[in-house]
Every structure is written in structure tokens, then in C-alpha cells.
N, C-alpha and C positions, 0 to 999 in steps of 0.2 A: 504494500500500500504506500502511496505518496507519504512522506516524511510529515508533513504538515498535518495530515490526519490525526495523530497521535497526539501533534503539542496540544500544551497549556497553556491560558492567556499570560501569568506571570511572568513566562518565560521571554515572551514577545512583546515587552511594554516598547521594546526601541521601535517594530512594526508599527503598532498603533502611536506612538509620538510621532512617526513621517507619516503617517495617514492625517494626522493633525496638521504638521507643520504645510503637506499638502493641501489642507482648506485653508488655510491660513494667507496660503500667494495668492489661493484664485482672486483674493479680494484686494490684493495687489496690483495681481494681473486685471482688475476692472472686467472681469467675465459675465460677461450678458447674464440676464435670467433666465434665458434658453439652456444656455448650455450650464448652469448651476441646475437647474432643474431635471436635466437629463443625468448628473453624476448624481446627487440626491438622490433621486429614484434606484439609480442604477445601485447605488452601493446600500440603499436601503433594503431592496430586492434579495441581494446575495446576503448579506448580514443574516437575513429571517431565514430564507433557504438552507447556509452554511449550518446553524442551529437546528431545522427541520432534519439536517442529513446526516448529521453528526453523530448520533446514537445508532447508526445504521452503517458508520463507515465499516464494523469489519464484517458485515454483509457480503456474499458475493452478488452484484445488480446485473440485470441485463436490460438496457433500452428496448424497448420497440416502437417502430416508426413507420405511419403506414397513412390510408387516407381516413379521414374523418367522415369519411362518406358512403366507405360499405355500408350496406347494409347487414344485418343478422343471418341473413338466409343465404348467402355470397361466399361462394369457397373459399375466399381469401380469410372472409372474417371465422369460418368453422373454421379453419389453420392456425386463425393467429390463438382462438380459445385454448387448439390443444396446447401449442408451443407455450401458451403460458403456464397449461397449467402442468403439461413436463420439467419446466424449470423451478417450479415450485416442490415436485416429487424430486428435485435435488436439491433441494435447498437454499437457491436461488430467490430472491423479489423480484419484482418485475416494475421497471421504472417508463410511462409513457407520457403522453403531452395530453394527457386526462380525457381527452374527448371522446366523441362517438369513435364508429368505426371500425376500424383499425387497435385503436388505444381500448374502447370499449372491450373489444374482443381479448386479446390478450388479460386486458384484470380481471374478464367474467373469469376467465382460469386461471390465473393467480389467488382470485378469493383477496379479500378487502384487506386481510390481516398480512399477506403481504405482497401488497402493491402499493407504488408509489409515483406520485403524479405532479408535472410540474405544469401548469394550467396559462395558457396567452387567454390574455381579455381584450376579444375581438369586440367588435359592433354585429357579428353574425357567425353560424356557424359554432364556435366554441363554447359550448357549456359543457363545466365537470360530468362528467357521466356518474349512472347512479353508485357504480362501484365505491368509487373513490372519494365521489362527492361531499364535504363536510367534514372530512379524513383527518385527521392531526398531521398525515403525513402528504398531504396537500398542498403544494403551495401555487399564489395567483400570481402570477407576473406580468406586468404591462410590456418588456421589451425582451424582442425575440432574443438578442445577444447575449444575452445574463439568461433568458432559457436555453439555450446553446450547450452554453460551458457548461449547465450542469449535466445536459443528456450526455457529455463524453467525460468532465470530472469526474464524477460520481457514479462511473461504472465499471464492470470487467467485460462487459460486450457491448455490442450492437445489434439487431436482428432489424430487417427492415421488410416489409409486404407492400406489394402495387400500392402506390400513391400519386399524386398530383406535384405540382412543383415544389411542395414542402419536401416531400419524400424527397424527391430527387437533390437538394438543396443538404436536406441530411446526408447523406451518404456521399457526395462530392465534399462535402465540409468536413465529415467523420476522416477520408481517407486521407483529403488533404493535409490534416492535424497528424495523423500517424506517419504518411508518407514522407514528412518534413519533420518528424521528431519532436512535433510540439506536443503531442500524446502517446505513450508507451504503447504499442504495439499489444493488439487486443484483436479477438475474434471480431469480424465483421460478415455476419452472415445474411444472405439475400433472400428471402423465402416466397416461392410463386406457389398459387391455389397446383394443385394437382393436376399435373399437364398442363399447366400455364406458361404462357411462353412471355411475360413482361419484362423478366428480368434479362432470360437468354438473348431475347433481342436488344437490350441492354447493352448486353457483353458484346453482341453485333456491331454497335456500334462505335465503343468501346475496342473495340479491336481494328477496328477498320476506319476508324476517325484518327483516335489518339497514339492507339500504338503503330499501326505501320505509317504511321506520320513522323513517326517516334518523338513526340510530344510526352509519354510515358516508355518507360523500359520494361522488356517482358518478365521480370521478377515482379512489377509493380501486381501486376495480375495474382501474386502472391497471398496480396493484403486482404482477400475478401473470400470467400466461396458463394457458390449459385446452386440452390436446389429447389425440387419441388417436394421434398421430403422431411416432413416433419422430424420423425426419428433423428434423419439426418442431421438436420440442424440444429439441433440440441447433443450431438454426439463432436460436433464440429467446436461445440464451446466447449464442453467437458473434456475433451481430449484435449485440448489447448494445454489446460490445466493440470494435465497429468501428473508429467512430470515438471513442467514451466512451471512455476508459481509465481515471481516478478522479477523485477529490473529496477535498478536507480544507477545514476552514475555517482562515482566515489572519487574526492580528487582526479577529474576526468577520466576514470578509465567507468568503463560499464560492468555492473554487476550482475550479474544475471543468475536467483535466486531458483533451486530445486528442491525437488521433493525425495527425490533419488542421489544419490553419486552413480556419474560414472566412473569406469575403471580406466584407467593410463595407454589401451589401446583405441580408446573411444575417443580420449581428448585426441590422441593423434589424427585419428581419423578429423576430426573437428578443424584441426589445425590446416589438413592437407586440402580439406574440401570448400574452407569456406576463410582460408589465406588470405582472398580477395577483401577483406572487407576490416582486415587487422591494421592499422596502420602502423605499430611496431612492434615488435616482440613477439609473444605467442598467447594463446588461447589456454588458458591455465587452473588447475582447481587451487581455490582459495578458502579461508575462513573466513567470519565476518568482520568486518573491520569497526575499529573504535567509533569513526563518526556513523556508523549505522545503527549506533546506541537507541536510535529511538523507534527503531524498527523492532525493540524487544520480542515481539511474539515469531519474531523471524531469525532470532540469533541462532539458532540449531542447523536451519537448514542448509546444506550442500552450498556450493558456488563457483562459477566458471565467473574469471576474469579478463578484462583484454583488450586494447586501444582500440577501440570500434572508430571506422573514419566519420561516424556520423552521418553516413550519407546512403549506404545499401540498405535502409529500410526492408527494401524486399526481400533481400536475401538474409538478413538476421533473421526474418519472419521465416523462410525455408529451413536457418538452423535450427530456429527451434522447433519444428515440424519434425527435424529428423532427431531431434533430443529424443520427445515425442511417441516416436514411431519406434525407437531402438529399445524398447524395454517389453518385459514380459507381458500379456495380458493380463492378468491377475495383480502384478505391480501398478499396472494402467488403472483399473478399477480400485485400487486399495486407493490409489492418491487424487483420483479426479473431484473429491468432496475435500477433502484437503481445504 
């Protein structure tokens, strides 16, 4: 889990003093009452939200994002019910943008106790659905942005069903934030009704726009999977997790957090196969280091080490695939609740 999750406010008064010292210029800087009123709202928003998520951070969440306009009787919306209510039979909440639909669907199957809902207050279209509706774990926000950050802070996945241009907006935002390093590398799963072809034509064009334009690089295709298969894509998060467990960087080098050790013929392997993306030294098992002190509930586990250039998104995403993939089945299932 992100380092910040865990602190304390006493620990942080120097943060909230430059949050101060920062209202303090705006009035320096003579800042309209437009744009005092947009940071106001904005950081009053996340304040309540941060508080709402907070008792919930060592949750594992998965987003769902889809349209607010299925209806109930619509394969998409029967899919997203089971998928939610799969991720719940793991232990999983299930976090959507509270509406009909789409969002609907998914918390009829999650069940109210654990779903979680971050609500836009549109002039149409957007009311809480009855799920979540009134929820403690609820929250309304007036700007899409500050809704945003929390569908990708405040999760371990993504799943996404046929949507309108939010959907699409999600999942080009989701990718972009992992593809560029600005969110740790996380399942991104696509899921179409049963014999649905929205997403695959998707990938259609996605293939034939961006990458053989090569605008995107063919590991990018990496960062996401496409199915019509429930099962599937809930098998596609949990395996993530197997042996993965997380990531932080450490005095620049990246850590990458297991549930397993591998053994000295495995790093090698690691080393030979995915060299590309080292930029000095080698791919190494380590322990946890001092300043990951606040990562407590994580001091035990395993760790591979190792100057990641920063920039093969794709291809760390394929290492740890093949973490992943190289353990026993029975290890696989002992660690995917983890």
C-alpha cells in the first residue's frame, strides 16, 4: 500500500503548515474568487473523501466503470452483478461512481456492506443508486478531477463494461497514469456482455490506430486484458496478486514486494529476460529496508530489487506476469487472498 496510507497526522504537521503557508500566497497572489472557489471545493472534496477511505485503506478495492444507462435486463448489467458479486466471494469491495447502470449492477453484487461509491452531482442522469444510497461510505463530489484520483488512488484494480464517453475517458486516463508511472501498475480489466464485441473492436482500433502508428509500443498492450468472461476476469485480478503483492521505490531503486521467494535460478532467469528495463546493476533479492518502516504489515514479505529505467511500464507489467505464472498452483491459490 502507498506509504501515506498508514501515516499519522502528528507526524505530518510540516505537510499541513505548507498547505497553510499555500492559502496564505493565494491572497498575495490576489487570486480571483473563481479560482479560490475551485481549490476550496477541491480540497474540501478530498479532505471528506480521504476520511471516508481511510478505515478501508487495507481493503483490497476494485473500481468499476461502465455506463449509467444499462438497463437491468442488458447482458452487460447481468455481468457486471456477477463480477461484483465474485469479488466480494474474495474478499474484495467494490468501489463505482454510485449511479444507475453499470455502477448499479456491480453493488446489486457486492451487497451495500461492501461497496463503495464516489457520486458526480450532475443537473441529470446521476443519482446514488438505491444500493449505496445514504451509505456512510458514500461520498458526493461536484468535480470530476478529485472523482478521478480517487477511482485509481484508492484501489488494486480497474474493471470496466460498455460505456459512453465517461467509460472511455476512464480507461484512456487509468492507462495513461500506469503507462507513465504516475500509478503503480494494477490489473486493468475490460469486460464485454457474453459474445460482445465493444471492447474487441476497441482493441481494433487500438491496434491499428495507435500501435502500428506506433504512437504506443507492443508491450503497452500489456497493461490491460479483454474478455467476455466473467470467471475470467476476476481470475485476471487474483492472479495479479498471487505472488505480486506491491511496489514502492526506495532511495530510487524499485521494490517490488512478494508473497513467495524465488530461488537464485529464477532471479537469473529474471535478470536474462527482462535486462532491458535494468538500468544498472542487477535484479536482486533483498530485505526490507529501514525507510519502508511504515509499510509495517509488509516487513516479512520477500523482495526483488533493481534500477528500473522508469520507463518499460509494459514490460515490468510482463515481469511480473511471469513472477506470477512460475509458481505452483496450490502456492497460486494459498497467496491470491493474501
Amino acid at each position: 500500500m502507498p506509504t501515506e496510507h498508514s501515516s499519522t497526522v502528528p507526524r505530518h504537521r510540516d505537510l499541513i503548515a505548507s498547505i497553510k503557508e499555500t492559502a496564505d500566497k493565494l491572497e498575495r497572489d490576489e487570486a480571483t474568487r473563481g479560482d479560490l472557489k475551485i481549490l476550496d471545493r477541491a480540497l474540501r472534496e478530498l479532505r471528506y473523501a480521504f476520511k471516508v477511505f481511510k478505515p478501508y485503506r487495507r481493503n483490497r478495492k476494485v473500481t468499476v466503470f461502465g455506463s449509467a444507462r444499462t438497463e437491468p435486463e442488458h447482458p452487460a448489467y447481468i455481468q457486471s452483478v456477477e463480477f461484483g458479486r465474485q469479488m466480494v466471494e474474495q474478499g474484495w469491495m467494490v468501489l463505482t461512481g454510485a449511479g444507475g447502470g453499470i455502477m448499479e449492477g456491480a453493488h446489486v453484487g457486492a451487497g451495500k456492506e461492501m461497496s463503495m461509491g464516489v457520486n458526480i452531482m450532475l443537473p441529470f442522469e446521476q443519482e446514488a443508486n438505491y444500493v449505496i444510497n445514504n451509505d456512510e461510505k458514500l461520498v458526493h463530489l461536484k468535480y470530476f478531477f478529485t472523482r478521478k484520483l480517487l477511482f485509481v488512488k484508492e484501489v488494486h484494480a480497474v474493471a470496466l463494461f460498455p460505456g459512453g464517453f465517461g467509460t472511455q475517458d476512464e480507461l484512456f486516463e487509468t492507462l495513461t497514469l500506469v503507462q507513465t508511472g504516475k500509478r503503480d501498475i494494477m490489473p486493468i480489466v475490460c469486460i464485454d456482455e457474453p459474445g460482445g464485441e465493444y471492447w474487441s473492436k476497441w482493441l481494433d482500433y487500438v491496434e491499428s490506430q495507435l500501435l502500428d502508428s506506433q504512437w504506443i509500443s507492443p508491450e503497452d498492450l500489456s497493461l490491460f486484458r479483454i474478455t467476455d468472461d466473467c470467471q475470467m476476469a476476476v481470475d485476471e485480478v487474483m492472479n495479479f496478486y498471487s505472488i505480486y503483492n506491491s511496489m514502492r521505490y526506495v532511495q530510487g531503486k524499485l521494490v517490488m514486494r512478494l508473497h513467495t521467494e524465488p530461488d537464485d535460478e529464477f532471479i537469473e532467469r529474471l535478470n536474462d529476460e527482462f535486462g532491458d528495463i535494468v538500468e544498472s546493476g542487477r535484479i536482486e533479492k533483498t530485505e526490507a529496508h529501514r525507510l519502508e518502516a511504515d509499510d509495517a504489515h509488509l516487513q516479512d514479505l520477500p523482495r526483488l530489487t533493481f534500477q528500473f529505467d522508469r520507463k518499460g511500464i509494459g514490460r515490468l507489467r510482463q515481469m511480473i506476469d511471469l513472477i506470477n505464472e512460475s509458481f505452483e498452483p496450490e502456492i497460486l491459490a494459498e497467496n491470491s487472498n493474501a
